[in-house]
C-alpha positions as CSV (number, residue, x, y, z in Angstrom):
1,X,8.9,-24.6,-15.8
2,X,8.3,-22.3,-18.6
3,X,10.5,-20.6,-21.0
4,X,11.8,-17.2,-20.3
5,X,10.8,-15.3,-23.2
6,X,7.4,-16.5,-22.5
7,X,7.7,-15.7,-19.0
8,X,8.6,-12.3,-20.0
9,X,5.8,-11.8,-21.9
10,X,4.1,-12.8,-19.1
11,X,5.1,-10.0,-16.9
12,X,5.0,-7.2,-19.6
13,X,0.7,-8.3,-20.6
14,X,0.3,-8.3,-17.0
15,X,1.7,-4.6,-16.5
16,X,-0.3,-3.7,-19.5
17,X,-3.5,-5.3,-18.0
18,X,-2.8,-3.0,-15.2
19,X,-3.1,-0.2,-16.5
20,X,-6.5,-1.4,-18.4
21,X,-7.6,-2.4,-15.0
22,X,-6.9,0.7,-12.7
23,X,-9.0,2.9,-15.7
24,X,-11.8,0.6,-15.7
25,X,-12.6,0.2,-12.0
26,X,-12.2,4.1,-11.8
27,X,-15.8,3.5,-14.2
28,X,-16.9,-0.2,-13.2
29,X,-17.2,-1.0,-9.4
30,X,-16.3,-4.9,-8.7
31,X,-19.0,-6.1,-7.2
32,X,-17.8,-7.8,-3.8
33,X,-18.3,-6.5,0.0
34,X,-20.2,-3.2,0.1
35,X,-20.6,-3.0,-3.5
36,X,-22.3,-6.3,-4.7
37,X,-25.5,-6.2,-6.4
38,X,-27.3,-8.6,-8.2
39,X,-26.0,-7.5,-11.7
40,X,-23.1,-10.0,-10.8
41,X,-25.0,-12.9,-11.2
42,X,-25.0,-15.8,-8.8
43,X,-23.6,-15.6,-5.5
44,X,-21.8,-17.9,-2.9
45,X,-20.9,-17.6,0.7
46,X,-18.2,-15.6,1.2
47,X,-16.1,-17.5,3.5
48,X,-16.3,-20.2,0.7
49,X,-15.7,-17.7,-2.1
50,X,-12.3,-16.3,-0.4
51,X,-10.8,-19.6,0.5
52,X,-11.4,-20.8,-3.2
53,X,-10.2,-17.3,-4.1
54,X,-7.0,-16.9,-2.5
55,X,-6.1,-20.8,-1.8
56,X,-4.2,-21.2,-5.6
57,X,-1.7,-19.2,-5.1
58,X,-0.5,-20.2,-1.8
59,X,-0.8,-24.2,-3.9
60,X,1.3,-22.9,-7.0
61,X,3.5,-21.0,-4.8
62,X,4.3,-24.1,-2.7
63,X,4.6,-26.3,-5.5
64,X,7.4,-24.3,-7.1
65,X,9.4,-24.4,-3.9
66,X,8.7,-27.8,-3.5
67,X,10.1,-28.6,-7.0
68,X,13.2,-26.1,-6.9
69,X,16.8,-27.0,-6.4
70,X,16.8,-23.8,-4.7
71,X,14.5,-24.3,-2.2
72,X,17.0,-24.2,0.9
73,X,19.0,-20.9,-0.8
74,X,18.4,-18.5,2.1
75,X,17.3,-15.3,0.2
76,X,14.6,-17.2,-2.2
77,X,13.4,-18.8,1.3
78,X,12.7,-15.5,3.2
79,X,10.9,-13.6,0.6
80,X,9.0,-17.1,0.2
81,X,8.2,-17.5,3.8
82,X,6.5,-14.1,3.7
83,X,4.5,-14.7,0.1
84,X,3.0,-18.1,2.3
85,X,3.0,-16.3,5.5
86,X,0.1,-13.8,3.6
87,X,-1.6,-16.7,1.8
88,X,-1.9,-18.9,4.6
89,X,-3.4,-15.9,6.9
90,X,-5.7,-14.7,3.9
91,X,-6.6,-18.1,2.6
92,X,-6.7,-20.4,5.8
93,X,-7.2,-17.8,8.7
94,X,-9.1,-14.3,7.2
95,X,-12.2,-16.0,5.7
96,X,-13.2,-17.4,9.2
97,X,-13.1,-14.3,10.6
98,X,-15.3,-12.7,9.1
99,X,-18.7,-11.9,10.7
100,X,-22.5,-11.8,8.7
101,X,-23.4,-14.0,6.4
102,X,-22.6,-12.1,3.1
103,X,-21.8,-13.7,-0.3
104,X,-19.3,-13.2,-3.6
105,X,-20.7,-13.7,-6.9
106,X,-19.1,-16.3,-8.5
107,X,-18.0,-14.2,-11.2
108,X,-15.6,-12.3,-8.9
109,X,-14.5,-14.9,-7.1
110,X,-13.6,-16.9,-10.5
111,X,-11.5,-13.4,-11.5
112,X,-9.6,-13.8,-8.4
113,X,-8.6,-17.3,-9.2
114,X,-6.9,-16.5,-12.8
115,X,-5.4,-13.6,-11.4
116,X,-3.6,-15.2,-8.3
117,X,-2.8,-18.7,-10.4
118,X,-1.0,-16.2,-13.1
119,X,0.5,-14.0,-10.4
120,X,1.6,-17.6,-8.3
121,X,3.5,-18.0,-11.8
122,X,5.2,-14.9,-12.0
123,X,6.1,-14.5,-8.4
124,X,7.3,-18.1,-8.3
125,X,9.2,-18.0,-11.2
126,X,10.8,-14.6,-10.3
127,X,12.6,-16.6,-7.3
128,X,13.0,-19.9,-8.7
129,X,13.2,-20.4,-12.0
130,X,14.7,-16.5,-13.3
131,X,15.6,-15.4,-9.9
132,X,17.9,-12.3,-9.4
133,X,21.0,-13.0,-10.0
134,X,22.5,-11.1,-6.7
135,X,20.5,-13.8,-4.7
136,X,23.4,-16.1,-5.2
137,X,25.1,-13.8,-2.5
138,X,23.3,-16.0,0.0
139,X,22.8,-14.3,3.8
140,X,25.0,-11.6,2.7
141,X,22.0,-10.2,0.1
142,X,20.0,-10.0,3.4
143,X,22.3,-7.4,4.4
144,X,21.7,-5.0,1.5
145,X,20.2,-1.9,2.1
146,X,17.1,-3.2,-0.2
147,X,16.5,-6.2,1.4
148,X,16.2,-4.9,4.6
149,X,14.0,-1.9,3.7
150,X,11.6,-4.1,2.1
151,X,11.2,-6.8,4.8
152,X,10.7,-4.3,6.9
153,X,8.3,-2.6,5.1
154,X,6.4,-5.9,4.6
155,X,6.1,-6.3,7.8
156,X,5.0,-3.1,8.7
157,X,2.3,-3.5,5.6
158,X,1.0,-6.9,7.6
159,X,0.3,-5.3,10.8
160,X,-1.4,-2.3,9.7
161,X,-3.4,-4.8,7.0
162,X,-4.0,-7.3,10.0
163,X,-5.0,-4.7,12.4
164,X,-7.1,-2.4,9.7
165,X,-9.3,-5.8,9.1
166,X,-9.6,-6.1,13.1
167,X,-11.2,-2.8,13.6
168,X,-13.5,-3.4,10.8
169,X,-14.5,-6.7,12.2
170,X,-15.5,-4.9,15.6
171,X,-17.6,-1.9,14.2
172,X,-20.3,-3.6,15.3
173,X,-21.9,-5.5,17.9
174,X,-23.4,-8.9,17.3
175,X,-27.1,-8.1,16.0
176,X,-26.5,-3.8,15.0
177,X,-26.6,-3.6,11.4
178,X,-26.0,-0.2,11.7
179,X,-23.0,1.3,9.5
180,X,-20.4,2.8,11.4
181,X,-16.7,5.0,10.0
182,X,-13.9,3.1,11.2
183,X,-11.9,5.3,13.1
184,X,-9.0,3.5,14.9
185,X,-5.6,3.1,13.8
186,X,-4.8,4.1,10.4
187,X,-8.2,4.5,9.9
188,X,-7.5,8.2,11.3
189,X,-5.6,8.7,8.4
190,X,-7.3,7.3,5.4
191,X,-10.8,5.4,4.8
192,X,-9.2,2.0,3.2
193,X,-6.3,1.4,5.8
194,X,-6.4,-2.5,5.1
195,X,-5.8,-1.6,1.2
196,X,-2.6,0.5,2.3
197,X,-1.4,-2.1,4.1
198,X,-1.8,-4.9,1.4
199,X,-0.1,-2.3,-0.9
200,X,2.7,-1.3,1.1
201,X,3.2,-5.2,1.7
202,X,3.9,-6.1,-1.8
203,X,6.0,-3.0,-2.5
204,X,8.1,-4.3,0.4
205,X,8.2,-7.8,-1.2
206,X,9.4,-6.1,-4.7
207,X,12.0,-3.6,-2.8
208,X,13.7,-6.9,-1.2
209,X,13.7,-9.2,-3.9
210,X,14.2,-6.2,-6.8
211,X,13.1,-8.0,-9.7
212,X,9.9,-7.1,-12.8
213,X,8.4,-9.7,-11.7
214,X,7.9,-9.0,-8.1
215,X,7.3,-5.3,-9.4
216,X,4.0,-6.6,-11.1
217,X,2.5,-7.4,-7.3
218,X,2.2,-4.2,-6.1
219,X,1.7,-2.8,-9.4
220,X,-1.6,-4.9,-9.9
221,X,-1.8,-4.0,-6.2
222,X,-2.6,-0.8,-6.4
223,X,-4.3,-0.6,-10.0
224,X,-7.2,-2.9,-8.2
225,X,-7.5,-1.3,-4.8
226,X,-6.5,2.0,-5.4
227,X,-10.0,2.7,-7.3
228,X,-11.6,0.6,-5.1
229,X,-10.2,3.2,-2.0
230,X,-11.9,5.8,-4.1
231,X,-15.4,4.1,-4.6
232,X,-15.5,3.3,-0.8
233,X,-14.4,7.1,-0.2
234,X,-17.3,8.4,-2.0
235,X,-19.6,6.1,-0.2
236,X,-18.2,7.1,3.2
237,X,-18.7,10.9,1.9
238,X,-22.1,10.0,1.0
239,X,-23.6,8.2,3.8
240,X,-21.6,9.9,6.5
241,X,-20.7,13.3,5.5
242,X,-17.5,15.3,4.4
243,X,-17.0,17.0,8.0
244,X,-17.3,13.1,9.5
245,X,-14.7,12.7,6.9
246,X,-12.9,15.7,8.2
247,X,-9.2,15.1,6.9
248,X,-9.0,11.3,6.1
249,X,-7.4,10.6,2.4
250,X,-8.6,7.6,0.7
251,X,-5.7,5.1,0.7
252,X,-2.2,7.3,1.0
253,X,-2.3,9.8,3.9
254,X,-1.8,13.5,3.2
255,X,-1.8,12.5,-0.5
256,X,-5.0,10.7,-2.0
């Protein structure tokens, strides 16, 4: 366990990096998926690249609930359950989905894992070691208005992130390498459906457990994706057309 003013300062460089991040990828394209290019130095398989990727913070995640006193208190153990539930799909069930045989460069893939080993810190120590102090209301903080909303709205994130990364799996048949829009679900709406859905996850995670720390999830969220929406906009634009486009945003619909 760490100290609190050092977890503090935690949180507040992450917000700040942030904001450094959202700017830059608005410039710099991260080289994974669609975008990578040799520039990124070596690669590995992807499968490989996610599971090392994403696997750290399910581990340090797990680890402070194994260690807490609190483990069993029922509104640290929900908002848990739903961190793991994500981890476990993304980590242990996404990566072998996947079709092709593309790669991550290491580089990325080694920029993931800091990120979700710091953010397994925060989030973990946002409901175990300096949880909300309103969580001591037990099944009866499950009943407020915010905690509701935001499971709710986690869920709802899940299936539109779980069903966005269906439709992109089945663009193709086995053997086209063609390039296709995806066009189902809320694909109608906006070109990076699976990025709203990841985003409107973690702002349900921070509604429900109403803490900075969880705030710094979505927060981070958005600042990586949200340019990322753009960049795959553009390239949709580009290779497809604006009309093919027609009204589709890039991540919020109606909005952006």
């Amino acid at each position: 366990m760490i100290s609190e003013t050092f977890f503090n300062y935690l949180i507040y460089g992450m917000l700040a990096m942030a904001v450094v991040v959202f700017v830059s990828l608005y410039f710099v394209t991260a080289g994974y998926g669609q975008f990578r290019t040799k520039q990124w130095g070596w690669s590995i398989n992807n499968k490989v690249a996610w599971v090392l990727m994403e696997i750290p913070v399910f581990l340090v995640m797990l680890a402070i609930w194994c260690a807490s006193p609190l483990k069993w208190h029922l509104p640290q153990l929900v908002l848990f359950g739903l961190f793991e539930l994500h981890y476990f799909q993304r980590s242990l069930v996404f990566p072998f989905l996947m079709n092709g045989k593309s790669k991550m460069p290491i580089a990325i893939m080694l920029m993931g894992v800091v990120f979700n080993l710091i953010n397994g810190l925060i989030q973990g120590g946002g409901l175990y070691w300096f949880p909300n102090p309103e969580f001591e209301q037990g099944i009866s903080y499950l009943a407020r208005p915010n905690a509701i909303i935001g499971i709710l709205l986690f869920i709802i994130g899940m299936i539109i992130n779980l069903h966005s990364d269906h439709v992109i799996r089945h663009l193709r048949e086995p053997g086209d390498t063609k390039h296709y829009l995806p066009s189902k679900g809320m694909y109608r709406y906006v070109t990076s459906a699976n990025y709203l859905g990841e985003i409107l996850e973690w702002m349900g995670f921070a509604i429900a457990a109403a803490t900075l720390a969880a705030w710094v999830f979505p927060i981070w969220t958005a600042a990586n994706l949200v340019p990322r929406a753009h960049a795959i906009y553009n390239r949709y634009k580009a290779e497809f057309g604006e009309e093919a486009l027609a009204d589709r945003k890039r991540i919020i619909p109606s909005i952006y």
